[in-house]
C-alpha positions in Angstrom: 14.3 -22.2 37.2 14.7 -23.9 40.7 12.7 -27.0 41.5 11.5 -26.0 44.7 8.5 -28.3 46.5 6.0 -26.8 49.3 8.0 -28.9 52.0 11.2 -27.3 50.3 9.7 -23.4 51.1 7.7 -24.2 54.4 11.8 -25.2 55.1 13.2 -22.1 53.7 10.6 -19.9 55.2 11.1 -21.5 59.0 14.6 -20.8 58.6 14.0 -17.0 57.5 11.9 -16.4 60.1 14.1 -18.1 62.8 17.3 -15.5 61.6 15.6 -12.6 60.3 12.8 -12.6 62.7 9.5 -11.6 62.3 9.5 -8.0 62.3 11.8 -7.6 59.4 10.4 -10.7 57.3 7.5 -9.3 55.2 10.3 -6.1 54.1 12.9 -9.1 53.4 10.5 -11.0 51.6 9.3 -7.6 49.4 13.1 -7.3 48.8 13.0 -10.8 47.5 10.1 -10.4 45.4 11.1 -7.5 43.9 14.7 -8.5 42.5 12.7 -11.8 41.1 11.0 -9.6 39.4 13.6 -8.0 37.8 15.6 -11.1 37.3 12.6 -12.4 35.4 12.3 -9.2 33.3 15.9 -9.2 32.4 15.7 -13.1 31.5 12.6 -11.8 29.6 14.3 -9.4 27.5 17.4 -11.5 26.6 15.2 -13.8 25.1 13.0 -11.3 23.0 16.7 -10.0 21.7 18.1 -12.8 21.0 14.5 -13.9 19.2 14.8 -10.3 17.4 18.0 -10.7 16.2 17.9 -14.5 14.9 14.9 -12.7 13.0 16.9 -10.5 11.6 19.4 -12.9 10.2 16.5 -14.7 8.6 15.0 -11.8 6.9 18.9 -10.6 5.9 18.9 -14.3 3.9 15.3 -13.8 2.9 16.1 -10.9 1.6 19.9 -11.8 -0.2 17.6 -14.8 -1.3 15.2 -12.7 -3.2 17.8 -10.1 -4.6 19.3 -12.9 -6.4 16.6 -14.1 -7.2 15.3 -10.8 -8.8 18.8 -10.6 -10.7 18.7 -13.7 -12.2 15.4 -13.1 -13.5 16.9 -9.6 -15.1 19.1 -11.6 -16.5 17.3 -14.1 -17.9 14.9 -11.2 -19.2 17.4 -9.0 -21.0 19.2 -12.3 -22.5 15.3 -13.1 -23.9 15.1 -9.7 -24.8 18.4 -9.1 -26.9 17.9 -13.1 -28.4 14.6 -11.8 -29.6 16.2 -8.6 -31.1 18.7 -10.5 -32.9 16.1 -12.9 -34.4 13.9 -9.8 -35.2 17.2 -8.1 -37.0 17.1 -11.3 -39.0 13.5 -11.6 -39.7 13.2 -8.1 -41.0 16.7 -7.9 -42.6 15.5 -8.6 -46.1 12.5 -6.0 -45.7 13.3 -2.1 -46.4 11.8 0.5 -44.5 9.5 1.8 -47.1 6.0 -0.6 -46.1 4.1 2.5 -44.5 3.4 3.9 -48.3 5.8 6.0 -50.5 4.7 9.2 -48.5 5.7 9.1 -45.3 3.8 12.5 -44.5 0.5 11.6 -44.5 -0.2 9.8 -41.8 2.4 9.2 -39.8 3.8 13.0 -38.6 6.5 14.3 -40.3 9.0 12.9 -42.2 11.8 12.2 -39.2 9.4 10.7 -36.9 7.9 7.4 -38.9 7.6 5.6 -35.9 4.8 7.7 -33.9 1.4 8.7 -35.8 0.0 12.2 -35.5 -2.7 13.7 -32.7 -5.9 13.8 -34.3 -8.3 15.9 -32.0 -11.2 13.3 -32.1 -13.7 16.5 -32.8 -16.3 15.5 -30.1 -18.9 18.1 -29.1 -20.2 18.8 -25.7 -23.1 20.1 -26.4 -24.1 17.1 -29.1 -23.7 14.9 -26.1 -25.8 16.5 -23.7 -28.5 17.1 -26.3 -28.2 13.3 -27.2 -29.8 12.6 -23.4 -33.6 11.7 -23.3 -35.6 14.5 -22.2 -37.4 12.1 -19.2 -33.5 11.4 -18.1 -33.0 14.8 -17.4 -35.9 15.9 -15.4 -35.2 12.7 -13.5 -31.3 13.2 -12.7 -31.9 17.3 -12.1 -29.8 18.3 -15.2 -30.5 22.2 -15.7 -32.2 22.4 -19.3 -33.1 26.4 -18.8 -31.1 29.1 -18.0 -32.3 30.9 -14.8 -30.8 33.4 -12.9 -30.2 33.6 -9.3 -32.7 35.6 -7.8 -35.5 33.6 -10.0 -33.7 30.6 -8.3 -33.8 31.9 -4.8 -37.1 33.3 -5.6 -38.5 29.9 -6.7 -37.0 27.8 -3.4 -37.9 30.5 -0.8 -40.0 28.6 2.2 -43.9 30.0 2.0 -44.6 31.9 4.7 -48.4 31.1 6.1 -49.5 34.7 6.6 -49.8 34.9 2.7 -51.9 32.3 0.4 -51.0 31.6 -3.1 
C-alpha cells in the first residue's frame, strides 16, 4: 500500500495527538483501525473474484477444449466404424447366409432369430455341490450336515447351570 517509515508515523501520530488530543485519540485510532480493516477485506475479496472468475474462463476453454475434442474423436470413430462396415459388406458379399448348417432350428432359436443362440439351463444341482464338499471342510466351516429342530438347538446351547452335574 503506503510506504510509510517509523519516523513517518512517530510524525503522523504527534500531529494526531496535538489536534485531536489525547482523550479522544485511542477512539480515533480504533476508528482508524477498523475501516483498515475493512478496506483490507474489501481489497481481499476483489481479488479472490477476480481470481474466481479468470478460473472460470479457464475451465469454460478447458472444457470447449475437451468437447471438441470428444467430437472429433466420435467422428473419427463412427467414420472407422462405417469404413469397416463397408469393407465387411465387401468381404462377405460373395458368401450367402446359409454357413450355420441347412437347419437353422437346431441350435440357434427359431427360424427368424439366426443371429442369437438359445438359453440352455446349464442343469447344475445344489445339492450335488454341497455333497461334493469334504466332510472335514464342513465340520470346520460350521455347515449344518443334520437336520435339528429348534428346541434340540436351544436345548443343546443352553448355559449349564452349577446346581446340576452332568
Amino acid at each position: 500500500m503506503i510506504d510509510l517509515g517509523i519516523s513517518k508515523l512517530a510524525l503522523i501520530g504527534a500531529v494526531a495527538l496535538i489536534v485531536i488530543g489525547p482523550e479522544k485519540l485511542p477512539r480515533v485510532a480504533r476508528t482508524v483501525g477498523a475501516l483498515l480493516g475493512k478496506a483490507q477485506r474489501y481489497v481481499s475479496d476483489v481479488k479472490a473474484e477476480v481470481s474466481r472468475s479468470m478460473e472460470l474462463e479457464e475451465l469454460k476453454k478447458m472444457k470447449d477444449s475437451v468437447e471438441s475434442a470428444a467430437r472429433d474423436v466420435e467422428t473419427s470413430v463412427q467414420s472407422g466404424a462405417s469404413d469397416f462396415e463397408k469393407s465387411w459388406s465387401e468381404a462377405t458379399a460373395g458368401l450367402d447366409g446359409t454357413s450355420y448348417g441347412s437347419d437353422s432350428h437346431d441350435a440357434m432359436g427359431s427360424i427368424g432369430s439366426s443371429l442369437y443362440p438359445v438359453y440352455k439351463h446349464p442343469k447344475k444341482n445344489w445339492r450335488i455341490k454341497q455333497n461334493a464338499m469334504p466332510q472335514w471342510f464342513k465340520a470346520r466351516t460350521g455347515v449344518r450336515t443334520r437336520t435339528q429342530s429348534g428346541a434340540a438347538r436351544v436345548a443343546r446351547f443352553r448355559p449349564r447351570s452349577s446346581s446340576a452335574p452332568r
